[in-house]
Structure formats: structure tokens, C-alpha cells
Backbone bond lengths (Angstrom), bond angles and torsions (degrees), N, CA, C in turn:
res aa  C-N    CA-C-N  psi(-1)  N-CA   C-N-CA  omega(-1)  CA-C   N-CA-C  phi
1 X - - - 1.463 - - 1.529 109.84 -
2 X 1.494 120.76 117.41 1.479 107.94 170.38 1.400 122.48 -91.52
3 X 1.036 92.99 103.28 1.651 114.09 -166.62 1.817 95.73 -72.73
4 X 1.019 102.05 -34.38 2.073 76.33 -177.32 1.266 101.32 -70.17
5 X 1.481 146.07 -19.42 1.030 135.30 177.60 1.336 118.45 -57.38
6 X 1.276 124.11 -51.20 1.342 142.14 149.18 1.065 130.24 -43.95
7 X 1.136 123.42 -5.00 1.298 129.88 -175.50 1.386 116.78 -128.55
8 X 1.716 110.74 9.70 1.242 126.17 -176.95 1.652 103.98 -122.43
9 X 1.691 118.84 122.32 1.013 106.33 -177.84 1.552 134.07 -52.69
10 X 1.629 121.03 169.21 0.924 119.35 166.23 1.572 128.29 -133.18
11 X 1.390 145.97 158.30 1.591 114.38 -167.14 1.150 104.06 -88.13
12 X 1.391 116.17 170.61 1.008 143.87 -135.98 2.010 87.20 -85.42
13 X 1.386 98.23 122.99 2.102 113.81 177.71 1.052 90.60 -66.29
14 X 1.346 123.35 152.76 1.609 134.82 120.96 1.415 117.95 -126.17
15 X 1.611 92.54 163.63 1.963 101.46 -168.51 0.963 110.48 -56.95
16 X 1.287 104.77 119.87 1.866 120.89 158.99 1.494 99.77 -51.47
17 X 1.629 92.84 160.08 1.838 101.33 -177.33 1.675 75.80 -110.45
18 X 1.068 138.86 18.82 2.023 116.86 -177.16 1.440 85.33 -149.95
19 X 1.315 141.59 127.36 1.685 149.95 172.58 1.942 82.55 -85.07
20 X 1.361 130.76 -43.44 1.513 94.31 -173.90 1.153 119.15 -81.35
21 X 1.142 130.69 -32.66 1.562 118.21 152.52 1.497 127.13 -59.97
22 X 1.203 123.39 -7.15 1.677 111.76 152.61 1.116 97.96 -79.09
23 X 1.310 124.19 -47.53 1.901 94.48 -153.86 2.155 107.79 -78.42
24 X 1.317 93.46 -20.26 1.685 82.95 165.82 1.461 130.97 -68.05
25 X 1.176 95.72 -32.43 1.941 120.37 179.25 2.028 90.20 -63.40
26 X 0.974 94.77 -38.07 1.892 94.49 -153.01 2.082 87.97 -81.05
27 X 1.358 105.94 -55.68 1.835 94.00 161.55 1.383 136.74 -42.51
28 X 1.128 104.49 -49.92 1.530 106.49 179.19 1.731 99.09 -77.39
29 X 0.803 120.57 -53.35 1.882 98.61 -172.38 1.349 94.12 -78.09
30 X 1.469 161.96 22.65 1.449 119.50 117.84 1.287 98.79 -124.50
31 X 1.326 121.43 66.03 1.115 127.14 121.78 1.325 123.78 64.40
32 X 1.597 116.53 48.77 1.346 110.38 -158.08 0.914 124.74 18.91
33 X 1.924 107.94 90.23 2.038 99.04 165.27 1.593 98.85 -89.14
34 X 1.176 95.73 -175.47 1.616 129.55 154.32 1.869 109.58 -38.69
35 X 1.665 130.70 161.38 0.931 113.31 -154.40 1.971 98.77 -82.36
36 X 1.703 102.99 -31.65 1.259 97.89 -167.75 1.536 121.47 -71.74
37 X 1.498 101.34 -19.27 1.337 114.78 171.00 1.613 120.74 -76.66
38 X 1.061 121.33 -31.67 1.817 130.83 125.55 1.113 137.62 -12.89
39 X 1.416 113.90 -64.20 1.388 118.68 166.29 1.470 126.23 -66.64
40 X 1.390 110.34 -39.66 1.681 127.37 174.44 1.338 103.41 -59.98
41 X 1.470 111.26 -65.55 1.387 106.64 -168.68 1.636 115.78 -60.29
42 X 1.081 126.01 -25.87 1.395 136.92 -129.55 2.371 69.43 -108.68
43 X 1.141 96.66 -55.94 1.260 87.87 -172.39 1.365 119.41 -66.30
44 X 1.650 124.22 -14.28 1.185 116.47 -158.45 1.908 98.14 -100.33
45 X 1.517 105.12 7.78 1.443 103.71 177.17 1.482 105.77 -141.32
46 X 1.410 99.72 15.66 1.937 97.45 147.02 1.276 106.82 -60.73
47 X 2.025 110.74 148.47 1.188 117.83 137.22 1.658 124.86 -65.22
48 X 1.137 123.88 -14.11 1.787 131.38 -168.28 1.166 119.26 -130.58
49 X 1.424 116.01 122.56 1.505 90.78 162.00 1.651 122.10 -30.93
50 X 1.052 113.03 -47.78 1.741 120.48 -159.71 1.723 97.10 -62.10
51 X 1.111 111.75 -58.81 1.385 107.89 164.71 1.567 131.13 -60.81
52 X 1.099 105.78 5.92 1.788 131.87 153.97 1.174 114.50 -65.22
53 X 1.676 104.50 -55.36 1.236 121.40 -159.74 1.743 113.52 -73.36
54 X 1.101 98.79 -49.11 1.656 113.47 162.48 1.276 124.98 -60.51
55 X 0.821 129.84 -8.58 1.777 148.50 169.02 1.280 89.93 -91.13
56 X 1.377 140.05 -110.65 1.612 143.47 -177.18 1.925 93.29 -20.54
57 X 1.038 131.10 -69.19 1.526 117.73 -178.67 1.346 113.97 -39.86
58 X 1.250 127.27 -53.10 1.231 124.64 -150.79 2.074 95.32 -83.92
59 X 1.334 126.19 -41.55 1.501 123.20 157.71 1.043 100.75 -46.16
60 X 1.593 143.09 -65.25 1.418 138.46 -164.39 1.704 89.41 -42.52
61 X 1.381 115.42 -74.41 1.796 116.82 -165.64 1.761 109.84 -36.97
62 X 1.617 110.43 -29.22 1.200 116.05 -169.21 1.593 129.26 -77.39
63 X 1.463 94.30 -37.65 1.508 126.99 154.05 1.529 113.78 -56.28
64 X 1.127 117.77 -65.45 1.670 112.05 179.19 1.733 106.02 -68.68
65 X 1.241 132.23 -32.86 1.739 121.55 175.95 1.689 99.46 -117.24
66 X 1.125 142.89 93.54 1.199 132.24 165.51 1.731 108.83 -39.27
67 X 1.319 115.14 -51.53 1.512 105.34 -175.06 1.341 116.29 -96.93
68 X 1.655 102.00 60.34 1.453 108.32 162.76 1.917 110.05 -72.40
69 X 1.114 109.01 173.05 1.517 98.95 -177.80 1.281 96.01 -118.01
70 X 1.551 115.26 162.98 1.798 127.79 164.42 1.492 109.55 -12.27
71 X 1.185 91.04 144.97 1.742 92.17 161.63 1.154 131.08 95.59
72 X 1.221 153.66 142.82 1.588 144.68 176.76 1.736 125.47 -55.82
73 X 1.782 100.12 131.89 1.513 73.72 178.51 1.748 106.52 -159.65
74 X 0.779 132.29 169.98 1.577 133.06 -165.32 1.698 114.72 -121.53
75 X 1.173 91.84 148.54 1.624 110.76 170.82 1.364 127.24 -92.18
76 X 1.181 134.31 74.88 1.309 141.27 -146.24 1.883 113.55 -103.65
77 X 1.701 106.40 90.06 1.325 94.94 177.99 1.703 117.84 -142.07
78 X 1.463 100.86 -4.46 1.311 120.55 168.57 1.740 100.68 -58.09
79 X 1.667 116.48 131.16 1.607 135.83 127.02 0.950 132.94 -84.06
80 X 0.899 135.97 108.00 1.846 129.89 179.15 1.668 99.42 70.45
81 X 1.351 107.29 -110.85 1.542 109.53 -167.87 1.700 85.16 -125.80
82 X 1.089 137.28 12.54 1.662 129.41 -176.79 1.514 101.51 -101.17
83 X 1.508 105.05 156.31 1.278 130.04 158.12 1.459 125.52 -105.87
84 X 1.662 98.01 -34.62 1.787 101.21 -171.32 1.008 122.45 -66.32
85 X 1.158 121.76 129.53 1.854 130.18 -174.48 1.325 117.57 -57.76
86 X 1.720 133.24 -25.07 1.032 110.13 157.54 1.538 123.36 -52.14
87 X 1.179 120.65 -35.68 1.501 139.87 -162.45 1.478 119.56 -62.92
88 X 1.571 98.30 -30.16 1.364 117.71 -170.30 1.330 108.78 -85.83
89 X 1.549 108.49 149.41 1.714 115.27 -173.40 1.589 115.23 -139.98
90 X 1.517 90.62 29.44 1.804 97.87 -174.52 2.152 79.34 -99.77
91 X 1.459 92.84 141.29 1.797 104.93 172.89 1.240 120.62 -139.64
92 X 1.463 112.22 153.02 1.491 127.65 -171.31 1.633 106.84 -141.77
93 X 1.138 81.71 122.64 1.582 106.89 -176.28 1.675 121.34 -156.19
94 X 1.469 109.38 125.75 1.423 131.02 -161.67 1.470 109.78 32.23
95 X 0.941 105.90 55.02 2.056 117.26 163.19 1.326 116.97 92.18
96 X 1.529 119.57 13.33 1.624 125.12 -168.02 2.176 94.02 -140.00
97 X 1.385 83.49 139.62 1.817 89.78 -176.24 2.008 83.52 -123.68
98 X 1.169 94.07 137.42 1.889 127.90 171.64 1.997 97.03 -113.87
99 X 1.251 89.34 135.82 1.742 100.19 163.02 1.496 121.26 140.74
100 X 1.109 121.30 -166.07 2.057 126.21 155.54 1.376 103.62 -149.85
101 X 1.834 79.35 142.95 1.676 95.59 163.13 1.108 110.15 -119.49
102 X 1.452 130.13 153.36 1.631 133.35 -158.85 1.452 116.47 -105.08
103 X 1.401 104.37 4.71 1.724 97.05 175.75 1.828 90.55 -135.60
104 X 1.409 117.17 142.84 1.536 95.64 154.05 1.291 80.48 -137.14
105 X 1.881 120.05 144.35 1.441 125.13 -164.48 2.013 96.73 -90.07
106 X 1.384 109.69 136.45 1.718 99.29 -171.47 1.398 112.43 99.18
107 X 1.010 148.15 -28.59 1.595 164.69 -131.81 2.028 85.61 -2.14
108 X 1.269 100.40 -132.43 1.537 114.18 -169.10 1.696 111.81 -61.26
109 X 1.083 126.16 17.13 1.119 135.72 138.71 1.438 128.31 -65.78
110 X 1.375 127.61 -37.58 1.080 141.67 177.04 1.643 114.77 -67.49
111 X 1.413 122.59 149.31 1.450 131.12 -134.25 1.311 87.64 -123.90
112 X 1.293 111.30 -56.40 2.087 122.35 -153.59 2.106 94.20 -142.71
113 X 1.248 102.89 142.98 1.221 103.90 -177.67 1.705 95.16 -129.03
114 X 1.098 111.73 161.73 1.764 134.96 172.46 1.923 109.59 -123.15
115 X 1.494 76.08 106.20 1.991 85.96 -172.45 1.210 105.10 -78.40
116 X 1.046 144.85 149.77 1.595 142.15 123.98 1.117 117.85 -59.11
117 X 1.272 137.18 142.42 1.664 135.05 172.94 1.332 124.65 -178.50
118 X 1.496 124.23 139.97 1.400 136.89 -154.83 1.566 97.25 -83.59
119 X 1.087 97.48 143.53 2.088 107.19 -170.33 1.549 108.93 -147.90
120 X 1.423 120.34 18.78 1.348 112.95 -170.97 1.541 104.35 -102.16
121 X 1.028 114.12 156.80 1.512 117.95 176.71 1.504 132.06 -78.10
122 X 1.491 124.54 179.11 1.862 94.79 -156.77 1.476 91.07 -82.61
123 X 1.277 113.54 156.46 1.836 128.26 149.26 1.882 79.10 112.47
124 X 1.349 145.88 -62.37 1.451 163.64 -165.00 1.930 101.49 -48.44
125 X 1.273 100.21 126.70 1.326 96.63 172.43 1.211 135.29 -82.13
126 X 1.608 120.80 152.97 1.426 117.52 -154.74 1.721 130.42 -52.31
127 X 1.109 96.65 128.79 1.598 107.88 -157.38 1.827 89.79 -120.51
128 X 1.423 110.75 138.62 1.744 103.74 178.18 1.852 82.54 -129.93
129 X 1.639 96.90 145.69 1.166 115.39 160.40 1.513 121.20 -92.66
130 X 1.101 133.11 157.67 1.800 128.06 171.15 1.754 104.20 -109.08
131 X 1.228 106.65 121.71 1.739 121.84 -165.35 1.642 88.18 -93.99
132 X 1.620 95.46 151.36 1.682 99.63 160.91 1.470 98.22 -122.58
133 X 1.503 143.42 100.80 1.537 147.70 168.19 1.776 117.86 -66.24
134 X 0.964 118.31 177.09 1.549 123.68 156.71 1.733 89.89 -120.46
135 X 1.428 112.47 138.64 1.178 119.69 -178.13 1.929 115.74 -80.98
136 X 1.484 104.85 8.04 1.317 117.82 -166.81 1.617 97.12 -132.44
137 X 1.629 110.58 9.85 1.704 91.78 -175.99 1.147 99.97 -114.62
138 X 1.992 118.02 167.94 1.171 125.98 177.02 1.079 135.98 -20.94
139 X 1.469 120.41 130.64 1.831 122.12 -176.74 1.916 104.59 59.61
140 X 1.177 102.15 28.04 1.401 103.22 163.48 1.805 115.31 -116.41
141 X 1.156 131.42 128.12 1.374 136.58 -153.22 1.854 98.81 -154.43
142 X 1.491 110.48 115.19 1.182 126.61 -175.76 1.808 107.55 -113.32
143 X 1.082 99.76 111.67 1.958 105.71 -177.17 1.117 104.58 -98.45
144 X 1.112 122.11 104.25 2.033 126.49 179.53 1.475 93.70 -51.94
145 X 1.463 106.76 138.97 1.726 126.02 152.34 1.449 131.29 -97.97
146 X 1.147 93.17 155.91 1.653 95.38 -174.87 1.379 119.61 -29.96
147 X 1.504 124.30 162.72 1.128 121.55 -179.79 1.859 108.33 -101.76
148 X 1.081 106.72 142.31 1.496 120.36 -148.44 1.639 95.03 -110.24
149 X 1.470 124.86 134.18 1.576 134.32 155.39 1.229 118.47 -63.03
150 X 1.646 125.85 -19.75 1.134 130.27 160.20 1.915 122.68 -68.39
151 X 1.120 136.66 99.63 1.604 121.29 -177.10 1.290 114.07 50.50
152 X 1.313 106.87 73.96 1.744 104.70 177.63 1.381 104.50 -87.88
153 X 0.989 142.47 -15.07 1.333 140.77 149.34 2.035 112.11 -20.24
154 X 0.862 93.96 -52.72 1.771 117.65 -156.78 1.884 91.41 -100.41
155 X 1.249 103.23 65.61 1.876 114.01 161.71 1.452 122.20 -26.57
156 X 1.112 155.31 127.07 1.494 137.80 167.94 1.756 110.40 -119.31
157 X 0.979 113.16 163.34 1.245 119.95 -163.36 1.998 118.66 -145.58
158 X 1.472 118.39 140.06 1.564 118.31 -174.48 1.650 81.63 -87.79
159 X 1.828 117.06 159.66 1.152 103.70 -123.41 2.352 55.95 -139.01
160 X 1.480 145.33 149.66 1.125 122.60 175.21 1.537 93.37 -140.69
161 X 0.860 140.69 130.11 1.409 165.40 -169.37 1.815 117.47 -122.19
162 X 1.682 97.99 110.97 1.592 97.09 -178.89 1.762 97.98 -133.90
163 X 1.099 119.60 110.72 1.698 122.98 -178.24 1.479 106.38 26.85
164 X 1.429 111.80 71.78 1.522 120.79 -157.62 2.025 80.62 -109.74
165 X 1.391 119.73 136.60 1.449 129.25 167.40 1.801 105.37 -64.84
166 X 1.321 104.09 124.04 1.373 126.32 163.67 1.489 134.88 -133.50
167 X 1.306 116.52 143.24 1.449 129.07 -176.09 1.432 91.48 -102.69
168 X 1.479 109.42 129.42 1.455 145.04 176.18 1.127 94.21 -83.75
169 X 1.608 125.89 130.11 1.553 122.28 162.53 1.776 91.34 -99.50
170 X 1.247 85.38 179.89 1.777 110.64 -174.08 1.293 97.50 -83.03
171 X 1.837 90.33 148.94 1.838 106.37 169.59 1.343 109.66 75.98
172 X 1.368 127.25 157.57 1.149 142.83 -160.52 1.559 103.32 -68.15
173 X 1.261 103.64 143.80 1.935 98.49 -178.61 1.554 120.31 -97.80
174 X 1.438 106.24 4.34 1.603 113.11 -174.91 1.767 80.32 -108.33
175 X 1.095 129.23 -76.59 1.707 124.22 -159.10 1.777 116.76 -47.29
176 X 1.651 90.91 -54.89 1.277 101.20 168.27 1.347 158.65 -53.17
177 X 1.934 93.03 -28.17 1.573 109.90 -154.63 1.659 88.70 -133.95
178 X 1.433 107.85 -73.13 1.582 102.92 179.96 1.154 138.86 -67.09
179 X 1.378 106.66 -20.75 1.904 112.63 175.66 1.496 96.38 -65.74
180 X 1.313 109.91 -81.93 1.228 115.33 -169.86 1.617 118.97 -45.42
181 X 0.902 138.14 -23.24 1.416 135.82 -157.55 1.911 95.18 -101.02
182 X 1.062 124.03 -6.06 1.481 119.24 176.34 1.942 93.55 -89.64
183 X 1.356 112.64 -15.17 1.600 109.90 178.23 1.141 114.45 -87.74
184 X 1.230 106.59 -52.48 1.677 128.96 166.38 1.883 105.65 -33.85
185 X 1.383 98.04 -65.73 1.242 92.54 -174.58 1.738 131.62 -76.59
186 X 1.222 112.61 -15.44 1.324 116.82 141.27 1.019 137.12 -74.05
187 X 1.668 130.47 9.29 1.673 135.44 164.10 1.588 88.73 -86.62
188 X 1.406 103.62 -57.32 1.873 105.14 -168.47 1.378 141.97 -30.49
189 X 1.665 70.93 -59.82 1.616 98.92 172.18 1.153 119.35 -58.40
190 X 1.408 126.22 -81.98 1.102 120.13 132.49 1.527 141.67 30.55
191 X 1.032 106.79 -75.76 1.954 124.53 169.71 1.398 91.44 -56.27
192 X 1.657 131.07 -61.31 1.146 139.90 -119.22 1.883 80.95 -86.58
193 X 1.249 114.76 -62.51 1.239 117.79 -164.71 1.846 107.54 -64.94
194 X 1.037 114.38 -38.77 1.490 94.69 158.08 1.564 141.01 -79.23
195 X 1.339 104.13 11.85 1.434 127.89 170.43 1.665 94.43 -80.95
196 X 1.552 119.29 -45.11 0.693 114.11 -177.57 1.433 140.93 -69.33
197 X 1.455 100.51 -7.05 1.462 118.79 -178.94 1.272 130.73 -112.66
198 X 1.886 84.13 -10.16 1.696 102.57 168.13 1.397 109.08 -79.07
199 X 1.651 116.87 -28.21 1.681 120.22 -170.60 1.796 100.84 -88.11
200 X 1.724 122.18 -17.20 1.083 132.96 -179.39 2.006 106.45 -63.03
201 X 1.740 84.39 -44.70 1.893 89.75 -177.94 1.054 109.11 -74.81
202 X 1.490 128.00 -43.33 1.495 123.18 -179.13 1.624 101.94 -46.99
203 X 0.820 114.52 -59.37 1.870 127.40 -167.40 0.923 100.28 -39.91
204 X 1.667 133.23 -47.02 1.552 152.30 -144.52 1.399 104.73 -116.06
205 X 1.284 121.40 -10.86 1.611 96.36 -179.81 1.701 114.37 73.31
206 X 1.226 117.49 7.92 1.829 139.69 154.70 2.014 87.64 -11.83
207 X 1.253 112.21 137.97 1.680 115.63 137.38 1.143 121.91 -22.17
208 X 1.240 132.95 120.64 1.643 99.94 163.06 1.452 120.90 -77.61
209 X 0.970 117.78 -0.90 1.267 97.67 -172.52 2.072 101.60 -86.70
210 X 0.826 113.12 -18.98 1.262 124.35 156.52 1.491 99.45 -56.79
211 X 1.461 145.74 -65.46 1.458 137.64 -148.08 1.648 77.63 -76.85
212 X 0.908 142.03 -38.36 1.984 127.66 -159.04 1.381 96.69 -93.07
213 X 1.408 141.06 9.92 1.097 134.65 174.62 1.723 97.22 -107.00
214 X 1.104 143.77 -28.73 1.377 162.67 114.62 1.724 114.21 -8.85
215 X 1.113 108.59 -64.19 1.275 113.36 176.99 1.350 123.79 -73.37
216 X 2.122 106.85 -16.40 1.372 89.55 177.51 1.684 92.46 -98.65
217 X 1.092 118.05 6.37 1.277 104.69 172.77 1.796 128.63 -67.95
218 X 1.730 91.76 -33.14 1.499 83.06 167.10 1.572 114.70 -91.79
219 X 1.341 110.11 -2.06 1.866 90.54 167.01 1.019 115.72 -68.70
220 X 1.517 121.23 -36.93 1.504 116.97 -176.84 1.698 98.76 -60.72
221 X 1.366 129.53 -43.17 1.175 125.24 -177.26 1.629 131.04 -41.98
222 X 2.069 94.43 -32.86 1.318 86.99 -159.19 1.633 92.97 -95.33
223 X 1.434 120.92 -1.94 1.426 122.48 -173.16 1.739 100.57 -80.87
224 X 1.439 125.57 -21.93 1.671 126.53 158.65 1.448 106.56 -49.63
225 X 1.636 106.74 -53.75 1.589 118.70 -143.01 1.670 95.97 -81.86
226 X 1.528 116.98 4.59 1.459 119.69 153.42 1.402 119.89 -87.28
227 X 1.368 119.18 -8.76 1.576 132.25 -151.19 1.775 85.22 -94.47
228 X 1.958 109.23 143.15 1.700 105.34 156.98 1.388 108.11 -69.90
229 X 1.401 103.30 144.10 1.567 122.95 -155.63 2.189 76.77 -64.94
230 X 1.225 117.36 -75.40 1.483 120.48 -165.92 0.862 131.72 -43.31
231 X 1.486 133.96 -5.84 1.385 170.77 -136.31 2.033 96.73 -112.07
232 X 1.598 106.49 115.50 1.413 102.22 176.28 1.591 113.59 -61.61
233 X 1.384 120.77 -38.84 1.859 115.18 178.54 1.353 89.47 -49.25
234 X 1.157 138.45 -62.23 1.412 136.57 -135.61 1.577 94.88 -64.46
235 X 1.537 115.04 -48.67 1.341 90.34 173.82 1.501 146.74 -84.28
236 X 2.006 96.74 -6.58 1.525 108.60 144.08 1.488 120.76 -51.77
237 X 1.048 115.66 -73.60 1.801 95.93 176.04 1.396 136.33 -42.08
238 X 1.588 106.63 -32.05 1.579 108.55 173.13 1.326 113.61 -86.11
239 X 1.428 123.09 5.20 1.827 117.87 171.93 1.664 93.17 -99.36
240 X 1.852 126.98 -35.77 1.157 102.00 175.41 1.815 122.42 -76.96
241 X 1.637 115.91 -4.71 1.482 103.00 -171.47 1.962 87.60 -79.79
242 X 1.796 119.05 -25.38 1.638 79.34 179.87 0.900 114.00 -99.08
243 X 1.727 130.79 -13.08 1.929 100.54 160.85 1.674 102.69 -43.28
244 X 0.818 124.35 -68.04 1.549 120.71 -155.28 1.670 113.93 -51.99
245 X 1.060 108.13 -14.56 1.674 119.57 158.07 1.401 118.91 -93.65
246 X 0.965 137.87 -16.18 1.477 167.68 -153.95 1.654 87.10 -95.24
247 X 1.319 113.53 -78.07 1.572 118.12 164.16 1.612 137.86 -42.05
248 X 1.432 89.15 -19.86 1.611 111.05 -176.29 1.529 108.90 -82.55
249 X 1.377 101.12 -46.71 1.324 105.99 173.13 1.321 144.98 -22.90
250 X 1.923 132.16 -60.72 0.843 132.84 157.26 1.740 108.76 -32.32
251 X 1.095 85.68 -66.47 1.986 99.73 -166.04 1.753 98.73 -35.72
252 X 1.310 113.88 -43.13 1.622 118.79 -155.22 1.609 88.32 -72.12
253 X 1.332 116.97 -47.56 1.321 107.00 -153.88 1.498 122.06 -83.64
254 X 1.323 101.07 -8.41 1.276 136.40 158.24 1.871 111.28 -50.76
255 X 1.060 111.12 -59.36 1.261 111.53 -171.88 1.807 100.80 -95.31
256 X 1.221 98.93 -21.15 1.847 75.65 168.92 1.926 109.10 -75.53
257 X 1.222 92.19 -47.93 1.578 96.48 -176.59 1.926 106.66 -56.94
258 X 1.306 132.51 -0.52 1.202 132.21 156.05 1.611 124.51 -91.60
259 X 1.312 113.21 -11.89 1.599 122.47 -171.80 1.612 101.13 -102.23
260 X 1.450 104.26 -157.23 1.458 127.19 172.17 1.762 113.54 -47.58
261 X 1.589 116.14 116.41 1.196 124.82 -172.17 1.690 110.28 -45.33
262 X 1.957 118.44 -38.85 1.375 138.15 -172.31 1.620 105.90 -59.84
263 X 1.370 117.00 -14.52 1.745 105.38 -166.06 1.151 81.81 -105.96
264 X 1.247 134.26 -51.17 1.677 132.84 -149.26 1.577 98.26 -66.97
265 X 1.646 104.25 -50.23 1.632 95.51 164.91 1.817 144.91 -75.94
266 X 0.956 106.15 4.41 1.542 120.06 168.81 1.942 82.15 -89.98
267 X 0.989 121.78 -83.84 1.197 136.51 -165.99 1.988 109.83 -13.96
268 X 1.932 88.08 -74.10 1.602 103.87 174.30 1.871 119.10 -59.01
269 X 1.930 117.01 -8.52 1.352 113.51 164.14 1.265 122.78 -109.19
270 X 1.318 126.14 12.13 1.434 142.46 177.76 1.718 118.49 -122.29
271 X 1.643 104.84 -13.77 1.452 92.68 177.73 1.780 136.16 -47.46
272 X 1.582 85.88 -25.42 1.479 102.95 -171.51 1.551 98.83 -47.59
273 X 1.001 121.25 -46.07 1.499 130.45 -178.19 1.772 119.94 -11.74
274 X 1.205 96.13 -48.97 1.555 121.02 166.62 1.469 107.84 -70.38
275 X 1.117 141.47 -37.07 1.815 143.94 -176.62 1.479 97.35 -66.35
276 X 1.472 113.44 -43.39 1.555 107.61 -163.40 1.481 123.41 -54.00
277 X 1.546 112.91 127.62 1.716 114.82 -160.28 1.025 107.74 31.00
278 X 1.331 101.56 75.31 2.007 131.72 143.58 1.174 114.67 -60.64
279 X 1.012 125.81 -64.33 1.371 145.57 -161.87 1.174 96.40 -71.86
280 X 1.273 134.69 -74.20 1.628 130.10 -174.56 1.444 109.41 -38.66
281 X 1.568 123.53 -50.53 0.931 132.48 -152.55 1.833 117.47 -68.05
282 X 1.888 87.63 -42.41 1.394 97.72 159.78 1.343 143.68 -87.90
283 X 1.816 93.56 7.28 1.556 103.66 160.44 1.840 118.12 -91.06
284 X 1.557 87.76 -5.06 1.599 80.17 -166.86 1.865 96.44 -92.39
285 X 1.264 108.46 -6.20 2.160 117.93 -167.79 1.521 83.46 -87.52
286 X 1.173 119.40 -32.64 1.330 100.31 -178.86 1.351 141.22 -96.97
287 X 1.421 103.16 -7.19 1.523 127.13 148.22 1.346 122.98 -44.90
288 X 1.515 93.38 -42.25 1.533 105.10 -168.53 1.802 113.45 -92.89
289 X 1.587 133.53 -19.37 1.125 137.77 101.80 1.332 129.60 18.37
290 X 1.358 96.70 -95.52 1.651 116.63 162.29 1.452 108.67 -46.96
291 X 1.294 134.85 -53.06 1.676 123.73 -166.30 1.177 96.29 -82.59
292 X 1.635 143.21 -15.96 1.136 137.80 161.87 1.541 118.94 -69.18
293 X 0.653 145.28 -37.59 1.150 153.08 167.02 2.106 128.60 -68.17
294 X 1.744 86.13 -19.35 1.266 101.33 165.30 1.701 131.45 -98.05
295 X 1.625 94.16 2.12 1.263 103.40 165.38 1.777 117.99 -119.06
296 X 1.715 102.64 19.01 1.257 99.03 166.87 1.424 126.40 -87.33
């Protein structure tokens, strides 16, 4: 992680009117890093939280496929409100995927997508493959969604699939791709948005001792973002880096609610950012709990 980079101001972002030309502009000047160094940086020169959030997402995507390619792109495996693969009815069979997924993060901004999809044969239990699409190729159909109070910056889109050509990546697509990437993407994110609040204090003249309580927050971050995402410590450390932000909180909001009215309000309509898959998240700390405790 090059932390003096981060630790050296930058001027003040504002919203791009095109997310693929920010996020190419934001690659090439640092230069393809690493994913965690991605998320930090990427967050510490958003204008938005929400555009925080999409920076830490898009490292999360980078972290779970190293050979993702240029460009923006989404993880697409949600139906309705389900995850479980019996449940699911998007399919792939001999090189063509049929189905919908109901969120794609980016909508028509997005370059390359990662399908989820059922591939097992009849009577055989549910087996999901992980698709690699072009979000612009045949039998691919993107329906813009509502516009959201959460990061409207960051568009989302129902995702429609008709014998659309796909490349199968390797390894199972539920163990491999989707477990892990709901962890992945809560370290990312995560990093990204307190990058964002570390470049918020610099801007503001923050305490420092507040900005080094910030800064050790993402070391502890990037010492997870060495951890296997499937791994129960891994998700002990990532339930203690957000209590330990969890605690930070008052203090943060404290000093936004004393500065510039513009941060406190991006800030107070994007916090939710952090709520998103709560519940999963604290079913998965406690799994890991439980497997701790089963190897004492």
C-alpha cells in the first residue's frame, strides 16, 4: 500500500457526469495498483461517499478475479431478495446463460459483468456456475432502475439474459465467487470509505490525532485484505476493524457536523452504505465464533 500517497493531499473531486471515464481517469493515474491500494486510493479521491463505495466494489471484484479486465464491472447473482442456488433460475448450458438478476452495480456504465448461474443437470443438486459476459454483447439487455436516495451517483440496473454467449470461469461459482465476495466486499468498501474520511480531514483541518486513528484504521484493514476471504479469523478481524469504527463514529460525526455543511451532507445521505447486508454479515461473524470455539 503506498501510504505516502495517501497521505498526501489531493484537490478537492467532483462528480463526473460519465462513471466510465472516472473510473479509467482514476486507473491510469495510479496506475493499476493492487486491489487494496484501489480501494484507498480510489476512495481518497472520490467526490461521494457513493463513489467510495464503487471504488472499494470494484477492488472487491479485483480481489475475488485477479484477471478481471479494464473498466467497470459487476457481480450479478441476486433474484428478487435470494441468494440460495436452489432458488435461482438464471441458467447456463453449453456456452449460452438464460435468466435475470435484479441489481447490476453501475447499470450501463458497466463494461464486463460476472453472472451467477445454475448448470447442474436434471434430478442432480444445485450446482451454480460463475459467467464472465460483455455487458454490450448478444442476448444481453440492461433495464435502468429506479433512482435511489442512497449514492445516486452509482446507477443500478435489472440485469435480462436471453441465450446470451458466456465464458465459464474455473471452480465452483457459489464457494469460489459468491461466498467470498460478500466478505471481500465489505473489507473494500469499507477501506474505500474511510479513505474517504481520511482525505475529508485532511481537506478540513480534522485533529490529527483523529486523522492517525483513521489511518490506523486502514492498516488494520490492509492486514484482513492479506487474510483468505473464507477463512473464520478473517472474519474475526473484519467484525473487529468495524466495531473499532463503530466507536469512531460519534467522534467522526462530530467533526463533520463542525466543518463545511457539503461533507456532513453527502456523509449524513450515504452512511447507510455501512448497514448494507447487516444481517448476513453478522450471520457470517458468528459462524466464525462458532468454528472458533469448535476448535478449542
Amino acid at each position: 500500500m503506498p501510504w505516502q500517497r495517501l497521505l498526501t493531499p489531493v484537490p478537492d473531486p467532483v462528480v463526473p457526469s460519465d462513471l466510465r471515464d472516472w473510473f479509467a481517469q482514476l486507473q491510469a493515474e495510479i496506475d493499476s495498483p493492487p486491489p487494496f491500494a484501489l480501494a484507498c486510493l480510489g476512495g481518497q479521491r472520490a467526490a461521494t461517499p457513493g463513489l467510495a463505495f464503487l471504488a472499494g466494489y470494484q477492488a472487491a471484484l479485483r480481489a475475488l478475479w485477479p484477471q478481471a479486465p479494464a473498466g467497470l464491472g459487476a457481480l450479478c447473482a441476486t433474484e428478487g431478495r435470494s441468494l440460495r442456488p436452489a432458488e435461482l433460475q438464471t441458467r447456463y448450458a453449453e456456452g449460452r446463460a438464460s435468466g435475470r438478476k435484479g441489481f447490476v452495480t453501475a447499470a450501463e456504465a458497466a463494461d464486463w459483468l460476472l453472472v451467477a448461474a445454475r448448470e447442474e443437470g436434471e434430478g442432480e443438486a444445485p450446482r451454480l456456475a460463475m459467467l464472465r459476459l460483455s455487458a454490450a454483447g448478444p442476448g444481453v439487455q440492461l433495464e435502468p432502475g429506479p433512482s435511489l436516495a442512497l449514492m445516486p451517483e452509482v446507477p443500478h440496473a435489472r440485469l435480462l439474459l436471453q441465450d446470451a454467449p458466456a465464458e465459464r470461469l474455473p471452480g465452483d461459482g457459489w464457494d469460489d465467487y459468491v461466498k467470498p465476495f460478500r466478505s471481500l466486499e465489505d473489507l473494500y468498501v469499507h477501506s474505500a470509505l474511510i479513505a474517504w474520511l481520511l482525505a475529508t480531514a485532511q481537506r478540513n483541518g480534522w485533529p490529527r490525532a483523529l486523522q492517525l486513528r483513521l489511518l490506523a484504521l486502514l492498516a488494520s484493514a490492509a492486514e484482513v485484505a492479506r487474510q483468505d476471504p473464507a477463512a473464520a479469523i478473517t472474519h474475526l478481524l473484519l467484525g473487529g476493524l468495524f466495531e473499532q469504527f463503530a466507536a469512531l463514529r460519534p467522534e467522526l460525526e462530530a467533526a463533520l457536523a463542525a466543518g463545511p455543511a457539503q461533507w456532513q451532507q453527502l456523509w449524513l445521505r450515504d452512511r447507510g452504505i455501512l448497514e448494507l447486508a447487516g444481517a448476513a454479515r453478522a450471520a457470517r461473524l458468528e459462524k466464525a465464533w462458532q468454528a472458533l470455539a469448535a476448535q478449542a
